[in-house]
N, C-alpha and C positions, 0 to 999 in steps of 0.2 A: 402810799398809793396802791402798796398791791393789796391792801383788805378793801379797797374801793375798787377792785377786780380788775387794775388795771397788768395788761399782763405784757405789752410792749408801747415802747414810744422811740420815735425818731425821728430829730432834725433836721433841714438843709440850712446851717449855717449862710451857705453861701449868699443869704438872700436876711440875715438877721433871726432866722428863726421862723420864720414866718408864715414859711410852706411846712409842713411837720404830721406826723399821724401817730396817734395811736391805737392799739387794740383792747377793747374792755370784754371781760367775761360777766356774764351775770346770770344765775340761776334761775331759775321760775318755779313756782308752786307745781306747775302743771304745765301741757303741751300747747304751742301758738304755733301756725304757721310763721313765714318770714311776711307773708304777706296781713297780717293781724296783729301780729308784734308791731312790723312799721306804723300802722295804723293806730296806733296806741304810744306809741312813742312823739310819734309828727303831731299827733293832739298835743302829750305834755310840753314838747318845747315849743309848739305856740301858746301856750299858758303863761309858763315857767319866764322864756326869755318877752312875753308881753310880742309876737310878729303873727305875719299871717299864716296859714298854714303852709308848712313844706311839701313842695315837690317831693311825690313818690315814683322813682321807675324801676323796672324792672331789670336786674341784674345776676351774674353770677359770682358765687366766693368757691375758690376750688372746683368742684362738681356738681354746688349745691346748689337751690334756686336760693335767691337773696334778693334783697331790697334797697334802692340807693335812697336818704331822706333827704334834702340838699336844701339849705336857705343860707343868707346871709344876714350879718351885723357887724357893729364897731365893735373893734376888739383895740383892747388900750394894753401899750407895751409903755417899754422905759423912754422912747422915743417919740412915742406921741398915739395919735389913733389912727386906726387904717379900717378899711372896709373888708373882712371876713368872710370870706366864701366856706362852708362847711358842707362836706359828703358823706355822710356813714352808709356802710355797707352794712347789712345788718343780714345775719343768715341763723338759722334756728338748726340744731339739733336736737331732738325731743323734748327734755326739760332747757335745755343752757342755746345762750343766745350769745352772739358774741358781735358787736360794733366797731368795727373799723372805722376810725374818723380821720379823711384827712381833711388841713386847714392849710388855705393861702388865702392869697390877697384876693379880691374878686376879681380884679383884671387879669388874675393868672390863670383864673379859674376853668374857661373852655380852653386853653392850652395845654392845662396839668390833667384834664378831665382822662386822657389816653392811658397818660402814666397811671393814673388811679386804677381803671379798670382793669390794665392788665396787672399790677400789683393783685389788685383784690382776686380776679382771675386766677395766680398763680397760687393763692392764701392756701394752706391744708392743716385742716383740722386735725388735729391729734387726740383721739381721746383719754 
């Protein structure tokens, strides 16, 4: 997982796994805003996973401006399938882009939405 840039991931048991995030690193050729990165990302995963486009709004990661992408899908565990809520924060330093994903259920999803922001809020970049 970490040559696939991923550089943190963590569970809430308490729910099966099911609420969880990760953070991915990813390089770039050259410089994107956070706001044209999203834009180019919210394209491929309405390609990729076949949905409509995702919601973009406007948000913060640490100090930086950043971008939340946010759609849902079935997501199949050992237990069966549930309805997927997914938010990536997504913020850009120069070349390196870095996505915060978190995943719950969709009925969790305006409930958990607080918890995320001030998470991502608190994020600090290290370079």
């Amino acid at each position: 997982m970490v040559q696939q840039g991923i550089k943190v991931m963590a569970f809430d048991f308490g729910n099966g796994g099911q609420t969880n995030l990760n953070v991915i690193h990813q390089a770039m050729p050259y410089e994107l805003t956070a706001g044209d990165f999203s834009q180019l990302a919210a394209s491929q995963v309405s390609v990729q996973l076949k949905i409509a486009t995702p919601k973009i709004e406007l948000a913060t990661v640490g100090n930086l401006d950043a971008r939340v992408i946010s759609y849902e899908l079935p997501f199949q565990t050992g237990s069966g399938t549930f309805n997927a809520s997914f938010s990536q924060y997504v913020v850009v330093q120069g070349k390196d882009a870095y996505i915060i994903t978190f995943t719950s259920r969709s009925g969790d999803a305006v409930g958990n939405r607080p918890t995320f922001d001030q998470i991502a809020a608190n994020f600090v970049l290290i370079p």
